[in-house]
C-alpha positions in Angstrom: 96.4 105.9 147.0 99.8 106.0 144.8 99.0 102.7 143.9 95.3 104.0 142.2 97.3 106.6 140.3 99.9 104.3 138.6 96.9 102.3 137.7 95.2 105.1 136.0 98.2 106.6 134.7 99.0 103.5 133.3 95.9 102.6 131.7 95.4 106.6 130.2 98.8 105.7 128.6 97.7 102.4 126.7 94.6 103.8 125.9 96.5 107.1 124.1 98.9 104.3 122.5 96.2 102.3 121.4 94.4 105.4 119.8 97.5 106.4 118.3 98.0 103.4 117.0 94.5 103.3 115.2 95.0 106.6 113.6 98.3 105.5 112.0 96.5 102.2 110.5 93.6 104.1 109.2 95.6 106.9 107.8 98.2 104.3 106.2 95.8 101.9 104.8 96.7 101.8 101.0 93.5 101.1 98.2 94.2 100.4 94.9 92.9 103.4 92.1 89.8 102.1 90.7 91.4 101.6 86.8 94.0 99.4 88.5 91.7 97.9 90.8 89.1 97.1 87.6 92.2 95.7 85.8 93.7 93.7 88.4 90.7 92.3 89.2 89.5 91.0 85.5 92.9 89.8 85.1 91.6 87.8 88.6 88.4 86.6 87.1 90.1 85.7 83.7 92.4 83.4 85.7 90.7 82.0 88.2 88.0 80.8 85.1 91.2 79.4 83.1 93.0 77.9 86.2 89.9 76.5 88.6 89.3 78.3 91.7 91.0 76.4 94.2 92.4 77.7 97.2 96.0 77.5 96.5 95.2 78.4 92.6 93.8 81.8 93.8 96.4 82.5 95.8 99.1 81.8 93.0 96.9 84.0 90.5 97.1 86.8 92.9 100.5 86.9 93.7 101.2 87.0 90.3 98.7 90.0 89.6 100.4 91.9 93.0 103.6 92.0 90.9 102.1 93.1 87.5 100.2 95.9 89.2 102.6 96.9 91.7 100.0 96.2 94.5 100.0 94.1 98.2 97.9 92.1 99.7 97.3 94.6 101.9 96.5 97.0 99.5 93.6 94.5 97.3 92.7 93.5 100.7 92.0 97.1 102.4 90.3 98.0 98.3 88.0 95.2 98.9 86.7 96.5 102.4 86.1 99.7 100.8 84.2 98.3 98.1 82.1 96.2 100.4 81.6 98.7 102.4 79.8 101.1 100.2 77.2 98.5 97.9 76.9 101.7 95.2 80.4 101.7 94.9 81.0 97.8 94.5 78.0 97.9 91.7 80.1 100.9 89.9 83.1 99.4 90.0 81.3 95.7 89.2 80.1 97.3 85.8 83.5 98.2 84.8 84.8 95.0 85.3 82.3 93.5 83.4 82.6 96.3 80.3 86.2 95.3 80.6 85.6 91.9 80.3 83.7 92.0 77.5 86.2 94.3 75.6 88.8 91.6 76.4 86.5 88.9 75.2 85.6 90.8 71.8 89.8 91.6 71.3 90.4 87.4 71.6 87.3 87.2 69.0 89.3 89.6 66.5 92.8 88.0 66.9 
């Protein structure tokens, strides 16, 4: 009988630490504000065209762009989920990156 409680005492108490645990992932999960994001990731696009889109390419490119925005993995990689999440939300922000890709692209033209 005091062998059945230590199991179930036990158990309730990795079940309340894994809970725990959740809620202070999904409360500390970091995205990226959308200007940022739609910056960071045309700086991605403009890159990865210039550079080739290999693995270890990509990786370099977005390293680099983590520093110049102040941004983790974490962070782009958690702002991506959202975005996927949410197909309305990935075509929004998709537009921007496009209307900021062409405004790059006509700035090049004038220089």
């Amino acid at each position: 009988m005091q062998s059945k409680k230590k199991v179930w005492f036990i158990l309730l108490a990795a079940l309340t630490i894994g809970f725990a645990a959740i809620i202070f992932y999904m409360t500390n999960v970091k995205t990226i504000e959308q200007d940022t994001f739609v910056k960071l990731y045309t700086d991605y696009l403009i890159a990865q065209d210039s550079l080739g889109s290999d693995v270890a390419s990509s990786k370099k490119i977005r390293e680099k762009l983590y520093k110049k925005y102040s941004v983790t993995e974490e962070d782009y990689l958690s702002t991506i989920n959202v975005y996927n999440s949410d197909q309305k939300k990935w075509a929004e922000f998709f537009g921007k990156v496009m209307e900021n890709l062409e405004a790059q692209q006509k700035k090049s033209r004038t220089k």
